[in-house]
C-alpha positions as CSV (number, residue, x, y, z in Angstrom):
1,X,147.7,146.4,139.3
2,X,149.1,143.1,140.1
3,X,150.7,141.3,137.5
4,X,151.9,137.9,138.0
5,X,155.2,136.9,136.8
6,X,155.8,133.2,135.6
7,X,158.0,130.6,136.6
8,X,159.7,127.9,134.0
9,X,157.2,125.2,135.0
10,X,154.1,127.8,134.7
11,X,155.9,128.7,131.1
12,X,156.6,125.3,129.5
13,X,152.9,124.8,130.2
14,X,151.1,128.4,128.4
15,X,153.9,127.4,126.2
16,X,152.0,123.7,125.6
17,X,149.0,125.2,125.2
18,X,150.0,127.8,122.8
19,X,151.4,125.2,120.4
20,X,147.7,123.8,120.5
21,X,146.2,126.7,119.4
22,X,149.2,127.5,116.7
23,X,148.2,123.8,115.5
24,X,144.7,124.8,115.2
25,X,144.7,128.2,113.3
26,X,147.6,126.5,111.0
27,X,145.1,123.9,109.8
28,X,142.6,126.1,109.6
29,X,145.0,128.6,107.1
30,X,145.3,125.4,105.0
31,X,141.5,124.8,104.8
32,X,139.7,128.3,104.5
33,X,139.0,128.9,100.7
34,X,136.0,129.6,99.1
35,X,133.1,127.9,99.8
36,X,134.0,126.9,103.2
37,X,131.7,127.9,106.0
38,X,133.3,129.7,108.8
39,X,131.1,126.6,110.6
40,X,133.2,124.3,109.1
41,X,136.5,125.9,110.3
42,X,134.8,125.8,114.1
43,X,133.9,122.2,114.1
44,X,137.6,121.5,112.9
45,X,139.3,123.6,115.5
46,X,136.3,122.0,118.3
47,X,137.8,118.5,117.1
48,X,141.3,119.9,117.1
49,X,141.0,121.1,120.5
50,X,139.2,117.8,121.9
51,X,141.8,115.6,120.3
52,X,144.4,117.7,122.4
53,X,143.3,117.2,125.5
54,X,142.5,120.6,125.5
55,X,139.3,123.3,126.3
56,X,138.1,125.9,123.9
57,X,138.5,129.2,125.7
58,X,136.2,130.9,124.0
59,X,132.9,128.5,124.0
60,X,130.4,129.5,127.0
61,X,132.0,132.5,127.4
62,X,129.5,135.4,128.8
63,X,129.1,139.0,127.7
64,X,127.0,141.3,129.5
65,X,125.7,142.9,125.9
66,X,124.4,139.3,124.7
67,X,121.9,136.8,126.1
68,X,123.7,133.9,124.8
69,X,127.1,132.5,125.6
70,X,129.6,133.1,122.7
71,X,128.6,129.7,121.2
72,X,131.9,128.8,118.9
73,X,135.2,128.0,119.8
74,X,136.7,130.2,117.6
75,X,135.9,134.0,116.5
76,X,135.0,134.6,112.7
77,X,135.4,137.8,111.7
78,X,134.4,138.7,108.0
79,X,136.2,142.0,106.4
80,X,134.6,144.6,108.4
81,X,133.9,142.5,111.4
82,X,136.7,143.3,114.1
83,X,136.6,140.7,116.6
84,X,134.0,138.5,118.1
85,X,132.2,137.3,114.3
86,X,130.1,133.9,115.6
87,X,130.8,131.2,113.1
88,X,128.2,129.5,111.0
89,X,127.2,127.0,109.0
90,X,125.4,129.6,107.1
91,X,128.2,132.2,106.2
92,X,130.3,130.9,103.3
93,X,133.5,132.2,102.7
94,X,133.7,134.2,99.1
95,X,136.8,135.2,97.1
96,X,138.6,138.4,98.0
97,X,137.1,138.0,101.7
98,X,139.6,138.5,104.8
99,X,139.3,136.0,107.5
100,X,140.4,136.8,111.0
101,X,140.5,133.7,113.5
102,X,141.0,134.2,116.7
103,X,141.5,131.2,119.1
104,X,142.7,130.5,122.2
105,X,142.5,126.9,124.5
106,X,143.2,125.7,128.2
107,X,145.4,122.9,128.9
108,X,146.7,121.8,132.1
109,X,145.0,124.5,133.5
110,X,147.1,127.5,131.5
111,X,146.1,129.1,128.3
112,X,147.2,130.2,125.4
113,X,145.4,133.0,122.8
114,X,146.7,134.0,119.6
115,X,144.8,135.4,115.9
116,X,145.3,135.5,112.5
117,X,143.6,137.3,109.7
118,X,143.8,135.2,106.1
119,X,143.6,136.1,102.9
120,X,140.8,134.2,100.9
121,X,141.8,133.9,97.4
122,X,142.6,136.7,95.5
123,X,142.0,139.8,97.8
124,X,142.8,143.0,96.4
125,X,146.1,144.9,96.9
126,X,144.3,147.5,99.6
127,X,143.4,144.2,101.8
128,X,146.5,142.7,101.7
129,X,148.4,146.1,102.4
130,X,146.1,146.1,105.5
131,X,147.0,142.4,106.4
132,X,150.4,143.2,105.9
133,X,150.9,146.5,107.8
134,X,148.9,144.6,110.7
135,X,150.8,141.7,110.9
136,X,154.4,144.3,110.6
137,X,153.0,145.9,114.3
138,X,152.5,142.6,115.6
139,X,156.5,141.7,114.6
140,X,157.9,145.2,116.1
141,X,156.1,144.9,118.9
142,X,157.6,141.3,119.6
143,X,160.9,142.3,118.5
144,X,160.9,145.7,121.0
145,X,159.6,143.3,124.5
146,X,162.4,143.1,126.7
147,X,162.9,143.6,130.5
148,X,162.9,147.3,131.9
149,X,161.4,148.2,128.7
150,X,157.7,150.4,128.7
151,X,155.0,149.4,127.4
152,X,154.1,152.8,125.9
153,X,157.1,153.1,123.8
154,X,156.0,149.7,121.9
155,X,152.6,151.1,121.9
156,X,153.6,154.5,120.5
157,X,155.9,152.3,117.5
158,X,152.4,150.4,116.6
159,X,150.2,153.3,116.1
160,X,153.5,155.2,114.4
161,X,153.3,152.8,112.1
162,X,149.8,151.7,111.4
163,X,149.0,155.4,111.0
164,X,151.6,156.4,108.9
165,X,150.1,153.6,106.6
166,X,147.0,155.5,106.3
167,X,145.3,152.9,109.0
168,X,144.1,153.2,112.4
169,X,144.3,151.0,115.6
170,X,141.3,150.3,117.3
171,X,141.0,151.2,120.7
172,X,138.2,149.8,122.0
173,X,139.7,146.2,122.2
174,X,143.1,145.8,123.5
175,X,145.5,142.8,124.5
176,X,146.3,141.6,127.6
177,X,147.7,139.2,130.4
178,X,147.4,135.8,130.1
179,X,148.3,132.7,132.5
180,X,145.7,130.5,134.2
181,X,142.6,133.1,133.1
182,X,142.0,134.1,129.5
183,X,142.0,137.5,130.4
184,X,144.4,138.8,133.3
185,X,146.3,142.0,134.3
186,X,147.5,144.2,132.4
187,X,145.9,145.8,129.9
188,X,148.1,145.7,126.4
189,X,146.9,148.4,124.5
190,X,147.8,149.0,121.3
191,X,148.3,153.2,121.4
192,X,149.0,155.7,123.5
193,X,146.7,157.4,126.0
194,X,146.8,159.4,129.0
195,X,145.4,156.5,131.2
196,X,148.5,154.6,129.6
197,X,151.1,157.6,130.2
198,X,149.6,157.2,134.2
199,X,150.1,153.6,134.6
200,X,152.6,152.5,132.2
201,X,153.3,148.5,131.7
202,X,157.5,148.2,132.7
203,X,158.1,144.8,130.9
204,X,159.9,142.3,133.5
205,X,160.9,138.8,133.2
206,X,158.2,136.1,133.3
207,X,155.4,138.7,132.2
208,X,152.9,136.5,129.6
209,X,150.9,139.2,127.6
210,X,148.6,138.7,124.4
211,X,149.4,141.0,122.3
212,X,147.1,141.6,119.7
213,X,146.9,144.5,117.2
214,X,143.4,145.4,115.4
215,X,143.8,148.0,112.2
216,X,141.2,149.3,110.2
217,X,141.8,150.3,107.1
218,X,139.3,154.0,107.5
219,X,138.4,155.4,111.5
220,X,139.3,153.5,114.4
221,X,135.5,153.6,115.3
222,X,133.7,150.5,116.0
223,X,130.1,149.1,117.0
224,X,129.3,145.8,118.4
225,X,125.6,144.4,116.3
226,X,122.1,143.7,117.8
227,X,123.8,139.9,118.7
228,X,125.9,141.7,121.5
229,X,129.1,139.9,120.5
230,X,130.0,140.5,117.2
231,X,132.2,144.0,116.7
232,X,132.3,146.0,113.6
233,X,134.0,148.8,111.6
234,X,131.3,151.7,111.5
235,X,132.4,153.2,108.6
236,X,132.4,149.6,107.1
237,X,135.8,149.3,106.0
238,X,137.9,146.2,106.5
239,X,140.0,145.3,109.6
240,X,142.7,142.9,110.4
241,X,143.6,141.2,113.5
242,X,147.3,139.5,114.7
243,X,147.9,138.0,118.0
244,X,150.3,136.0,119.8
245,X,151.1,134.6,123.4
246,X,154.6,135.8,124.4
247,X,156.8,136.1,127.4
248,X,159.4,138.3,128.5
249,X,162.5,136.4,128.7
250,X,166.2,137.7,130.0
251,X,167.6,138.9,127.0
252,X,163.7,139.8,124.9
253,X,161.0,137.4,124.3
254,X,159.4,134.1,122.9
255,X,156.6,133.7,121.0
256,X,154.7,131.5,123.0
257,X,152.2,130.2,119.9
258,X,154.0,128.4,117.9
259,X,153.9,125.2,116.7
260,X,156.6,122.2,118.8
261,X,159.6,120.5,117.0
């Protein structure tokens, strides 16, 4: 498993990048409400990214269970949707819905990838417990990246805590490396497992990773629908979805996607 490490230059520009797609998913907090089509949302982040300079990393992408190309430039996902929801001009968001965006873009030839789940309106206290305890694994697992430091011992402090919460993690969809490709080495997962134990992740300085907790609220199972993108709970209970860009610095790490001074 080779995993690149960074330099400074190679940094400040994922580090560009990820303050595009920060941008992005902060207007697109302001905006979603009910009413608003998760269509509308995709043209504004399409413009966003265009405006930027930037690419959508998403659009055109190819799966091997669709014929089409993911055709937005953001993922949608609706409540019991997990990842990969298509937006639409046809699916209006309602009050008491949970929103997770994920986005990513490529400037400069780097990328940057990050996801947030929003509350639309008045959710109920059982959605926003979920939103909450998701977005609290995100923030220990941030706060616990430092050099010399294993992956698995992060890993085992998400699922800890998600799972003590009365969630699960899903482990069908983990994060990952990120640097010139959406999608490089390694794996990020989000629990423990014996392939994990076997080739554990030892954090090092100028490691990028995307780090993205997904929690459901019932079993961690999931199932992908007959469009062979978009990924579901299969018990039909809500999940949430937090992501950010980081890098492994000397003394911890930065969050990567953020918005610039």
């Amino acid at each position: 498993m080779a995993i690149t490490l960074r330099s400074r230059r190679e940094i400040e520009l994922i580090r560009r990048a990820g303050a595009v797609v920060a941008d992005v998913l902060s207007k697109l907090k302001e905006i979603a409400e009910p009413g608003v089509t998760t269509g509308q949302l995709d043209a504004i982040a399409s413009q966003m990214t265009a405006d930027a300079g930037a690419e959508a990393l998403f659009k055109g992408v190819r799966s091997p269970l669709s014929r089409i190309p993911f055709p937005g430039a953001i993922c949608a996902s609706i409540n019991k949707q997990v990842v990969h929801g298509i937006p639409s001009e046809n699916t209006k968001l309602k009050d008491g819905d949970i929103l997770s965006v994920d986005f990513g873009v490529r400037l400069d030839g780097y990328c940057g990838d990050a996801a947030v789940t929003i509350a639309i309106g008045e959710v109920p206290e059982n959605k926003r417990r979920l939103l909450d305890v998701t977005k609290r694994v995100l923030d220990i697992a941030i706060a616990k990246s430092a050099p010399a430091v294993r992956w698995s011992q992060i890993a085992a402090e998400i699922q800890q805590y998600a799972e003590a919460a009365g969630f699960s993690v899903v482990k069908d969809f983990v994060g990952h490396g990120i640097g010139r490709k959406m999608h490089e080495e390694p794996r990020v997962p989000n629990f423990v497992s014996d392939e994990l134990l076997a080739n554990d992740i030892i954090l090092a300085e100028g490691m990028v990773l995307a780090v993205e907790p997904m929690i459901n609220a019932g079993s961690s199972a999931v199932r992908t629908l007959k469009n062979g993108w978009t990924v579901v709970t299969r018990d039909g209970k809500c999940s949430a979805h937090f992501e950010h860009t980081i890098v492994i610095m000397k003394n911890g790490c930065e969050v990567l996607t953020v918005k610039r001074r």
